[in-house]
Kinemage of the C-alpha trace (Angstrom):
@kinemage 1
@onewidth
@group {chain A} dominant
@subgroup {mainchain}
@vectorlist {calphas} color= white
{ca unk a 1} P 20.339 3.582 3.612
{ca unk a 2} L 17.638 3.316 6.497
{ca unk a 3} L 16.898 0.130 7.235
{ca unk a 4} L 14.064 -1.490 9.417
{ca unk a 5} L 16.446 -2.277 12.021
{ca unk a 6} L 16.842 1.036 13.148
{ca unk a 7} L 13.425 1.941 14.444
{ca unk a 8} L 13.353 1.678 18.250
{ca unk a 9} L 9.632 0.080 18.718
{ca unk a 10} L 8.795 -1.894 15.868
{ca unk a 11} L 10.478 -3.737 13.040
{ca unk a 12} L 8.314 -5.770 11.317
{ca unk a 13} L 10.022 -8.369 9.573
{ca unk a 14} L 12.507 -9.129 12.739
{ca unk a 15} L 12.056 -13.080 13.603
{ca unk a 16} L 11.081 -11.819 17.455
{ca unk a 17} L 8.014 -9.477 15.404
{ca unk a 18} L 6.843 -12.494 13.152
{ca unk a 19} L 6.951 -14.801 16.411
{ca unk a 20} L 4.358 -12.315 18.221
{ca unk a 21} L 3.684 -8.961 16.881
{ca unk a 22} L 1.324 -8.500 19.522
{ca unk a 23} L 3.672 -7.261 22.209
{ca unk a 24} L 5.154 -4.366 19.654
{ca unk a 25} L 1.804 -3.186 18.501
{ca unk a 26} L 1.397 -2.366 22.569
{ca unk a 27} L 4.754 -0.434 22.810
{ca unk a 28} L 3.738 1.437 19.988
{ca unk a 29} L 0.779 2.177 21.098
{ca unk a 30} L 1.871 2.905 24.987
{ca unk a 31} L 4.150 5.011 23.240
{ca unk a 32} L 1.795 6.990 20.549
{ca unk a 33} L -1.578 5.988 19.142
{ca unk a 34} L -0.412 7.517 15.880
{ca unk a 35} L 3.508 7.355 15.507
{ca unk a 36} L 5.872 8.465 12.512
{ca unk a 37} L 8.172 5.400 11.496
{ca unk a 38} L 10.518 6.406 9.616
{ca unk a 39} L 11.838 3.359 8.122
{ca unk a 40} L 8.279 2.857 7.460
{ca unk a 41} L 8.193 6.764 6.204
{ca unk a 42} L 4.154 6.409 7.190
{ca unk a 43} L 1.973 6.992 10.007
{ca unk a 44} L 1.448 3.730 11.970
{ca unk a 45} L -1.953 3.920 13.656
{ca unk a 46} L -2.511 1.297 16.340
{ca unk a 47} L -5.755 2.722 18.457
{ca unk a 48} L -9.317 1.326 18.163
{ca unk a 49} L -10.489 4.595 17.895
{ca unk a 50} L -8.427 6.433 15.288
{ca unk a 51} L -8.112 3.482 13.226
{ca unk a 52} L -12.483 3.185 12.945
{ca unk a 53} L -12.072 7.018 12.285
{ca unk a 54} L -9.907 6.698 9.451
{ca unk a 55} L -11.785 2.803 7.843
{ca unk a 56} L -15.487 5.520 8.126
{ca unk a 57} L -13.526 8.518 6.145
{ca unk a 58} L -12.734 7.650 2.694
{ca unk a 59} L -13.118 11.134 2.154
{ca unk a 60} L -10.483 12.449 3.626
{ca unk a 61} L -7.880 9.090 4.068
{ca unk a 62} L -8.276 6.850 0.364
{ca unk a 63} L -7.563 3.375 -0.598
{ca unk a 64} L -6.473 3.997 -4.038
{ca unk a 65} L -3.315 5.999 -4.072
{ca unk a 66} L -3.914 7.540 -7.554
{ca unk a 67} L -5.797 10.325 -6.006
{ca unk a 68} L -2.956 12.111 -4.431
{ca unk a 69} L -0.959 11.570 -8.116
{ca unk a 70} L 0.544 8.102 -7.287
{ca unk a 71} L 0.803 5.359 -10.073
{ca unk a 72} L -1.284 2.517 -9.622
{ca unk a 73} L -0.270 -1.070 -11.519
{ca unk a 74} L -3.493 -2.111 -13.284
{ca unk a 75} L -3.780 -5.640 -11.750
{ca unk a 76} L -3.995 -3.724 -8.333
{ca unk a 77} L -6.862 -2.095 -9.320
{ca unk a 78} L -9.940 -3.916 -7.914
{ca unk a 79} L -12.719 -3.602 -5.466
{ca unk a 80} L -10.136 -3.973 -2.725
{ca unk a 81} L -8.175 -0.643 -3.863
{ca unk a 82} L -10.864 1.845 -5.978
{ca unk a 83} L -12.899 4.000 -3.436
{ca unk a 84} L -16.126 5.819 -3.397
{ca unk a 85} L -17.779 6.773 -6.039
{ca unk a 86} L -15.778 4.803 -8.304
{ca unk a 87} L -15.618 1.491 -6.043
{ca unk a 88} L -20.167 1.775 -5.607
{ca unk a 89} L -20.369 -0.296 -9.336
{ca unk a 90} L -18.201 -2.934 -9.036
{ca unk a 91} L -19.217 -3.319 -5.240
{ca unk a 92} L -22.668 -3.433 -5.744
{ca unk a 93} L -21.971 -6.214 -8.410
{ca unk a 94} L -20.544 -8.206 -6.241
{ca unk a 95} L -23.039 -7.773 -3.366
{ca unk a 96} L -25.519 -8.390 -5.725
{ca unk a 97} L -24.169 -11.540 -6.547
{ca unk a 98} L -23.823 -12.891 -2.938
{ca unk a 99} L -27.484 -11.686 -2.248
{ca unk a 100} L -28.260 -14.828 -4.564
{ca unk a 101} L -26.526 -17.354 -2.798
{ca unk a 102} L -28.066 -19.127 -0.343
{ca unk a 103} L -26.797 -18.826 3.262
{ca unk a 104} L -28.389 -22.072 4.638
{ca unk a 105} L -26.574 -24.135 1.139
{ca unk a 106} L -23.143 -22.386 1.865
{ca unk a 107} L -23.120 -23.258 5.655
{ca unk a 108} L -24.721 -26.987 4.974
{ca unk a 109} L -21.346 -27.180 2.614
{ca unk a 110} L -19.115 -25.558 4.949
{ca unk a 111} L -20.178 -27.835 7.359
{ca unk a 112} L -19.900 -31.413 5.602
{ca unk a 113} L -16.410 -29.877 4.037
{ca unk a 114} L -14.986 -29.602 7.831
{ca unk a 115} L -16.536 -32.859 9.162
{ca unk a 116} L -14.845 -34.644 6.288
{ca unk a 117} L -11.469 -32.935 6.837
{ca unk a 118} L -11.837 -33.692 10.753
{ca unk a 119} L -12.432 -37.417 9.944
{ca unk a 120} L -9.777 -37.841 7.994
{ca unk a 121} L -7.193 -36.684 10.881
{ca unk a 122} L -9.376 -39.055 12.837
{ca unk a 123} L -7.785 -41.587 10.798
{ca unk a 124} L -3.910 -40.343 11.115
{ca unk a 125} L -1.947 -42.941 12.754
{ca unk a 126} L 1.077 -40.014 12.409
{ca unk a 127} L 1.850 -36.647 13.236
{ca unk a 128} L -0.125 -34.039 11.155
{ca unk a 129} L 0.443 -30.772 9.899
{ca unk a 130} L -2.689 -28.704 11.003
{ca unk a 131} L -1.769 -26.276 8.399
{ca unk a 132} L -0.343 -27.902 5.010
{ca unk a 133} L -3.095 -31.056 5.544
{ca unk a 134} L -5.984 -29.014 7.102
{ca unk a 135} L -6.735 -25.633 6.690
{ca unk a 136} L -5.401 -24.310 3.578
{ca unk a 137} L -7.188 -27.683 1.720
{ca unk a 138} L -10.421 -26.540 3.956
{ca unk a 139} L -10.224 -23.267 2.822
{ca unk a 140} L -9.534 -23.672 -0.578
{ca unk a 141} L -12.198 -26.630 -1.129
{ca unk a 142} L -14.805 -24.285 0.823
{ca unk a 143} L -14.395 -21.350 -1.567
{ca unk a 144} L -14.013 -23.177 -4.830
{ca unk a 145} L -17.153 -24.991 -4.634
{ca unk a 146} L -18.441 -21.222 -3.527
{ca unk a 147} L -17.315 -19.919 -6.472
{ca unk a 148} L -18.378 -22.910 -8.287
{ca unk a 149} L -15.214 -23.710 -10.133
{ca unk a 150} L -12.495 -26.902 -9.789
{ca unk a 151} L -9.530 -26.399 -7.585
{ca unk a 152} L -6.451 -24.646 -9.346
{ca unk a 153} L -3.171 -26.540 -9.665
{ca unk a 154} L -1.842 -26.976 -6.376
{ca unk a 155} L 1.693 -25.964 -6.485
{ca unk a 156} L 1.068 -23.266 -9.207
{ca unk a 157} L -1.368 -21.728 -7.597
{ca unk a 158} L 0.843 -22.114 -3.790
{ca unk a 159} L 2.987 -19.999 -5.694
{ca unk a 160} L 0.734 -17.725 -6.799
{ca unk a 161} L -1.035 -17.262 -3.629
{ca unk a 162} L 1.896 -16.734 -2.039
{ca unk a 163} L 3.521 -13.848 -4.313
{ca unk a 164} L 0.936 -12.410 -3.635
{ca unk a 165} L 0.841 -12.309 0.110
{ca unk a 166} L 4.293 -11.599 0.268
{ca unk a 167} L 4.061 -8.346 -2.153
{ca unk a 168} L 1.820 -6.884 0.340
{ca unk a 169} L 4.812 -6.379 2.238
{ca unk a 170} L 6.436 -4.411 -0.648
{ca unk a 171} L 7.598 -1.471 1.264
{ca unk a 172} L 9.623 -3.286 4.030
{ca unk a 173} L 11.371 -5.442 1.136
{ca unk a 174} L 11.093 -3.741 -2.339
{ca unk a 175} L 12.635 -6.894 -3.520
{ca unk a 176} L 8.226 -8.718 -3.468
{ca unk a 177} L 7.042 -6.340 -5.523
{ca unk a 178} L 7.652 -7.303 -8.940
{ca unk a 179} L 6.475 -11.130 -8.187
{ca unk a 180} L 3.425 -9.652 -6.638
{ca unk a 181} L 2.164 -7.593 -9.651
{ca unk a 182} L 2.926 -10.571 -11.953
{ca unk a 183} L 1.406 -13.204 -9.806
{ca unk a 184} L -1.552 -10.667 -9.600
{ca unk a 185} L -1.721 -10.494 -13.163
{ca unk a 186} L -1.234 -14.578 -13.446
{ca unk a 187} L -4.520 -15.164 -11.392
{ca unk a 188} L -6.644 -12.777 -12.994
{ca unk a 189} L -6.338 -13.552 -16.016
{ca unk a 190} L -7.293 -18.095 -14.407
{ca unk a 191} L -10.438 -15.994 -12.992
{ca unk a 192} L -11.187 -13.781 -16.077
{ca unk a 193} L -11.242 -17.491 -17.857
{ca unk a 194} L -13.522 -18.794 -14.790
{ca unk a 195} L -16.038 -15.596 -15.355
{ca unk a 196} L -15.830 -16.220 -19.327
{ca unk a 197} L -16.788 -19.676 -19.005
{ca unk a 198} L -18.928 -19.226 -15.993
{ca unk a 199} L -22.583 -21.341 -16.140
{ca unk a 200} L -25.617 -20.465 -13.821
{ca unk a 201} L -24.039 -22.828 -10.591
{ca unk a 202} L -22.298 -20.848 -8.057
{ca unk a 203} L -20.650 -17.142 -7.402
{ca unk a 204} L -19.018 -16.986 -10.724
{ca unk a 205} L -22.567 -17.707 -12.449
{ca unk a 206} L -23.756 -15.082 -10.348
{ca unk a 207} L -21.386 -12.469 -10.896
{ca unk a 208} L -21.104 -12.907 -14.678
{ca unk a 209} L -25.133 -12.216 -14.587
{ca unk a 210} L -24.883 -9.284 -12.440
{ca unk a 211} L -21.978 -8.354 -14.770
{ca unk a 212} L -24.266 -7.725 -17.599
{ca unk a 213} L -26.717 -5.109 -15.357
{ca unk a 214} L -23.096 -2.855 -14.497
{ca unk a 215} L -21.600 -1.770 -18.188
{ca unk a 216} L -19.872 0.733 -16.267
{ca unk a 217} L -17.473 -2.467 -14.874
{ca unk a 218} L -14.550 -3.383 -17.115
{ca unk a 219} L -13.989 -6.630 -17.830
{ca unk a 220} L -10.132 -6.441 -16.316
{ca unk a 221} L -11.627 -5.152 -13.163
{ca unk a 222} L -14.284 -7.839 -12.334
{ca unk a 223} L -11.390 -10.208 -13.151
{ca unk a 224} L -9.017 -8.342 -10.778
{ca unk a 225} L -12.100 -8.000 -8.035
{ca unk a 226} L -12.844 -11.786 -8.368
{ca unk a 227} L -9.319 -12.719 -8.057
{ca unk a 228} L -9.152 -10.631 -5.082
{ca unk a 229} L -11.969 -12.666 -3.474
{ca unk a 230} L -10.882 -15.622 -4.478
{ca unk a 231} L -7.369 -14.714 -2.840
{ca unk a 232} L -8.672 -12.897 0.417
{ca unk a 233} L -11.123 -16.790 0.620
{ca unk a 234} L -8.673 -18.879 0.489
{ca unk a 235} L -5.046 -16.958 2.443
{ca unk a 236} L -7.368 -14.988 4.925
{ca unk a 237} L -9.561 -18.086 5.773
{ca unk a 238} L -6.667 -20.451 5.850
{ca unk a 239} L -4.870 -18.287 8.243
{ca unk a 240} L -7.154 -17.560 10.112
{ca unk a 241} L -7.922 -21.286 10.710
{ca unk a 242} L -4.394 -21.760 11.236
{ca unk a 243} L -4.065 -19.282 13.753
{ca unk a 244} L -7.429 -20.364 15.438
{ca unk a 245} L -5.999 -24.092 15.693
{ca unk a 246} L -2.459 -22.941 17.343
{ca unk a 247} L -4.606 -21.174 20.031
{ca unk a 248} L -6.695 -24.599 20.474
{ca unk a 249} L -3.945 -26.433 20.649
{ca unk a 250} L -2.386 -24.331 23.352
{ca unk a 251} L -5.707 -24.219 25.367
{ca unk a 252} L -7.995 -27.143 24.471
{ca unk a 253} L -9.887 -25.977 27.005
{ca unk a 254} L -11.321 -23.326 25.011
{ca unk a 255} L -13.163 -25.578 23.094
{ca unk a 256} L -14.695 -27.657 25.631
{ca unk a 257} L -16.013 -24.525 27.745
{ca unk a 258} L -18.511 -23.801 25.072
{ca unk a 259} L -21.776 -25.487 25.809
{ca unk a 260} L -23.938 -23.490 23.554
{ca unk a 261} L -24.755 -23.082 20.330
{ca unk a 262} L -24.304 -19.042 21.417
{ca unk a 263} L -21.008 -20.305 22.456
{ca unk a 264} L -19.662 -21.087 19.415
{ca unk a 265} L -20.079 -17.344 18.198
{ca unk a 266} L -18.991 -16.019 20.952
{ca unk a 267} L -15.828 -17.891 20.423
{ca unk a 268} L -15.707 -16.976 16.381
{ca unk a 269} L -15.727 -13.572 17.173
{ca unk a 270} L -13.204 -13.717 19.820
{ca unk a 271} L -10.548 -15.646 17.859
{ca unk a 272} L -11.041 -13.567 14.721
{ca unk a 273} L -10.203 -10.379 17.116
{ca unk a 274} L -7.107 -12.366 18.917
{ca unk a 275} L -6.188 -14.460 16.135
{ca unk a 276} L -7.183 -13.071 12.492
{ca unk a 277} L -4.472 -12.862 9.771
{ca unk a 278} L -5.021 -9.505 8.952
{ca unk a 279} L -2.359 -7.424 10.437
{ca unk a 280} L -2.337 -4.270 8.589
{ca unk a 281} L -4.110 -1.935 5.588
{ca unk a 282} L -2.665 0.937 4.509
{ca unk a 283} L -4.666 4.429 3.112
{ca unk a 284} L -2.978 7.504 1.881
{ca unk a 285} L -4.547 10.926 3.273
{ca unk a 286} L -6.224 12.647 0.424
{ca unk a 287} L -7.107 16.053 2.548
{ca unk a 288} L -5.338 17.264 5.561
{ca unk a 289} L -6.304 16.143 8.536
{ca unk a 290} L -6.366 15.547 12.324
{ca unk a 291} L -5.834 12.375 13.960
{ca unk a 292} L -4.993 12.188 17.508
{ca unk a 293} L -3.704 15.784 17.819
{ca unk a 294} L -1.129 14.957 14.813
{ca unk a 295} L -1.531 16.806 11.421
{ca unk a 296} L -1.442 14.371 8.863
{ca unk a 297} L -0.890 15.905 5.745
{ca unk a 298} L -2.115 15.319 2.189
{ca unk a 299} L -0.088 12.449 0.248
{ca unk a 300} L 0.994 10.983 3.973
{ca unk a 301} L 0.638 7.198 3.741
{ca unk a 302} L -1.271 5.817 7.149
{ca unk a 303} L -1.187 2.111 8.097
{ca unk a 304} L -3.684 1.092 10.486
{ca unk a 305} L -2.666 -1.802 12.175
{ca unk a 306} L -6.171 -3.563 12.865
{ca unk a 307} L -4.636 -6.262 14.574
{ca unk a 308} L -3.443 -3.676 17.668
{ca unk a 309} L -6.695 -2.013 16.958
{ca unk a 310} L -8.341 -5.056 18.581
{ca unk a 311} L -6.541 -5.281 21.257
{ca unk a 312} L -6.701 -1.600 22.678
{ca unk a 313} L -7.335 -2.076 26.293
{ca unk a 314} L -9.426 1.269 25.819
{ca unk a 315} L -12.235 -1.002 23.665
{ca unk a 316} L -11.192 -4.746 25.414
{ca unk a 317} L -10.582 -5.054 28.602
{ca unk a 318} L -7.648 -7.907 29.376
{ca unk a 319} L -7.610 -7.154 25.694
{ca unk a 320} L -5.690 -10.662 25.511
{ca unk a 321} L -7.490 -12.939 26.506
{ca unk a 322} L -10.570 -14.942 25.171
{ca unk a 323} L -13.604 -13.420 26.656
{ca unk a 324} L -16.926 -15.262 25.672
{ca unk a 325} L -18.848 -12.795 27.708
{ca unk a 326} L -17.466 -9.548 25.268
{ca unk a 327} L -20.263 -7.321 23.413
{ca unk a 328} L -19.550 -9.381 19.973
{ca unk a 329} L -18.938 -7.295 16.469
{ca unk a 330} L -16.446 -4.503 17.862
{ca unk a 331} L -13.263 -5.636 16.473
{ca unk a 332} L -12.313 -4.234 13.074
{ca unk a 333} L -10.167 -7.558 11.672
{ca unk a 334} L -13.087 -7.280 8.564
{ca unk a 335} L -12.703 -3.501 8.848
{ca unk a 336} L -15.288 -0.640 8.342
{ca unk a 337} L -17.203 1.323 5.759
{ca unk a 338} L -16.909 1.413 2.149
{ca unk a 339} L -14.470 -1.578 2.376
{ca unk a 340} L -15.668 -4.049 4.948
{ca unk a 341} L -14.941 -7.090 4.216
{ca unk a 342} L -17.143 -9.209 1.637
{ca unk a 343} L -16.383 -12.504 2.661
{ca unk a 344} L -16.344 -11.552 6.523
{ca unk a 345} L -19.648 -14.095 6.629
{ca unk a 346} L -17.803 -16.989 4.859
{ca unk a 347} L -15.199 -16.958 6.891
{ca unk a 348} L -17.308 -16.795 10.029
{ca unk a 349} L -19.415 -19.718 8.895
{ca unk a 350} L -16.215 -21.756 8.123
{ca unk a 351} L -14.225 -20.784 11.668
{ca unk a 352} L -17.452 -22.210 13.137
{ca unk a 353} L -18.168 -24.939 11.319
{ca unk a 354} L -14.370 -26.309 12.163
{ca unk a 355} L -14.550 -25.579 15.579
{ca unk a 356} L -18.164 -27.642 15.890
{ca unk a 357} L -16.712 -30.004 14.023
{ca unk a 358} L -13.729 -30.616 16.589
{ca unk a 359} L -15.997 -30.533 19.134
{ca unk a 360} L -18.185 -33.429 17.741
{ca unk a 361} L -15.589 -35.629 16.816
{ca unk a 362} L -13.849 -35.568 20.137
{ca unk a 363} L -10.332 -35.264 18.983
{ca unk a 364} L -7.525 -33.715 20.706
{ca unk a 365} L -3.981 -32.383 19.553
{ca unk a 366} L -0.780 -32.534 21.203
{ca unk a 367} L 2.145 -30.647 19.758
{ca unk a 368} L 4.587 -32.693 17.573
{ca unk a 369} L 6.877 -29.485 16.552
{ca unk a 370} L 7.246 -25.522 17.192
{ca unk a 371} L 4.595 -24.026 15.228
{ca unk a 372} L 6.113 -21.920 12.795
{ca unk a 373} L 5.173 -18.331 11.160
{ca unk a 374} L 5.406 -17.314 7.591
{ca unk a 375} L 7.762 -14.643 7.367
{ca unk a 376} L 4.838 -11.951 6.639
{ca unk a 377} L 3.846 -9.437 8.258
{ca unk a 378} L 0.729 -7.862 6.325
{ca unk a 379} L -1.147 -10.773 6.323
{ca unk a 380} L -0.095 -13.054 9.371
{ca unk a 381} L -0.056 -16.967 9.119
{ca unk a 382} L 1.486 -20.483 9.903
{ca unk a 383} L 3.503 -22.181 7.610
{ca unk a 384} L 3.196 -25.727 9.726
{ca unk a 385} L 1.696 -26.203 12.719
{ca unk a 386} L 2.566 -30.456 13.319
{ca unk a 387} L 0.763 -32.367 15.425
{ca unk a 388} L 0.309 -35.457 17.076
{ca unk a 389} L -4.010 -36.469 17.012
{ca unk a 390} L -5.559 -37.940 20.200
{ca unk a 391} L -8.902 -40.154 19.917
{ca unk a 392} L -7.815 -40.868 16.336
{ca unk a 393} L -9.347 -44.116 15.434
């Protein structure tokens, strides 16, 4: 049997591929913007370019894999997965919904929810773990008092999340798939409770009153499109912290150059195009097409990898490196079209309102350990990233 070991350029799940990815996504792409791997058996699409081209056509390359005959679990039916016209109800819904809450409340909360987090490393007298003790409790307090609900069960829920993260990796190890689709099922049906006993306070009050103006919306797939934002809120946004703190800790410097507000969002944007957790998304090509002088034919799965997308030399110059002077907004980490990114706001407000946060209090952060990566390579994250705190008081 093929196995991922046996493609020259890129295998994903290899220790030396989880430690930095970056480096393969370049020799795939120095070798061919769109390349057959086989092990894969999919296009792998790794140019700024071709990758926008294919997020734009939903037409022609889908996101839900029944269209070209393919069976489809139910619980991975959401907003995430249904596309155009199908997807326009339950998206508008949602978008709806968000219209209603108000941006000045949600970053006033982000904001207090990072300062407290910040001062209590302040008060460490011990090596931290940015990860397990910062950013996963940031993210997950920031988008449950979004949403408007209590906090899940911790460890349950780890679980949960987790299954989940690691089923998106289903075709390199069949093995997650199973515990994906259940934990799927598991946390739509804590969110279909949420949305049944939803008041007026927060997203879930909004989206259950937006619910009633969209018949057309199943109840099983507002639970499955909540749970995905829920999910994408709290693993996307902790990663992406996660990621964004490594880098700090690396170069504190970073931090300290910025001496604007204007600063500050140039550095947000930079760090979600270096450093955001999503590595991959997959689409299936409904009609035959072109891409990059390749015929891609229908029922050909193509997985844009986004994160090599936003580092093509051809878009970023010194495409590794922070760059506060870049033309912001020309990354594709919240991706393009018909299914952009929701949350991509939230997660901006909360990357900024750590990194002011760090800047105000002062502290800085000395390695204690070797960070360490989840073994992941859809979604891309820290398990622990220990610390020692300096000004701690």
């Amino acid at each position: 049997m093929t196995t991922a070991q046996q493609d020259p350029i890129y295998n994903p799940l290899a220790p030396e591929t989880i430690a930095n990815p970056y480096l393969f996504y370049r020799r795939l792409r120095d070798s061919q913007r769109v390349y057959w791997h086989e092990v894969l058996d999919s296009w792998v699409v790794t140019g700024h370019a071709e990758c926008q081209q294919i997020l734009s056509d939903t037409a022609a390359f889908g996101s839900d894999f029944r269209r070209v005959g393919e069976a489809v679990p139910d619980a991975h039916l959401s907003v995430q997965s249904l596309d155009p016209p199908e997807h326009g109800a339950i998206r508008h819904l949602l978008v709806s919904a968000l219209h209603e809450q108000s941006p000045a409340a949600m970053k006033g909360r982000a904001a207090a929810i990072a300062a407290d987090h910040v001062a209590r490393l302040s008060r460490q007298g011990r090596p931290v773990d940015l990860v397990r003790e910062f950013a996963r409790p940031v993210a997950l307090r920031t988008m449950c008092e979004f949403l408007g609900v209590e906090n899940p069960d911790g460890p349950w829920f780890e679980d949960i999340s987790n299954a989940i993260v690691r089923g998106m990796d289903a075709g390199l190890d069949p093995s997650r798939a199973e515990p994906g689709t259940t934990a799927r099922r598991e946390l739509s049906r804590l969110v279909g409770g949420w949305i049944g006993d939803a008041g007026e306070e927060g997203f879930i009050g909004a989206v259950r009153r937006a619910s009633a103006q969209e018949p057309s919306v199943s109840p099983e797939l507002l639970a499955n499109s909540m749970r995905a934002v829920l999910h994408a809120g709290y693993e996307s946004v902790s990663r992406l912290l996660g990621n964004a703190l490594a880098r700090l800790v690396a170069d504190p410097d970073l931090l300290s150059a910025v001496s604007a507000p204007s600063g500050f969002d140039a550095l947000v944007d930079e760090l979600i195009r270096l450093d955001g957790p999503v590595q991959a998304d997959a689409r299936v090509c409904v009609t035959d097409s072109s891409l990059a002088d390749k015929e891609i034919r229908r029922g050909d799965v193509v997985v844009l990898f986004l994160a090599a997308a936003n580092r093509d030399p051809a878009v970023f110059p010194h495409p590794d490196d922070v760059d506060l002077t870049r033309r912001k907004g020309l990354h594709l980490a919240f991706g393009r079209g018909a299914h952009a990114c929701l949350g991509a706001g939230m997660a901006m407000l909360q990357l900024r309102a750590v990194l002011t946060a760090l800047a105000e209090s002062g502290l800085g952060f000395a390695l204690a350990e070797s960070p360490e990566y989840e073994s992941t390579a859809t979604l891309r994250g820290l398990s622990s990233l220990i610390v020692s705190v300096q000004g701690s008081r």
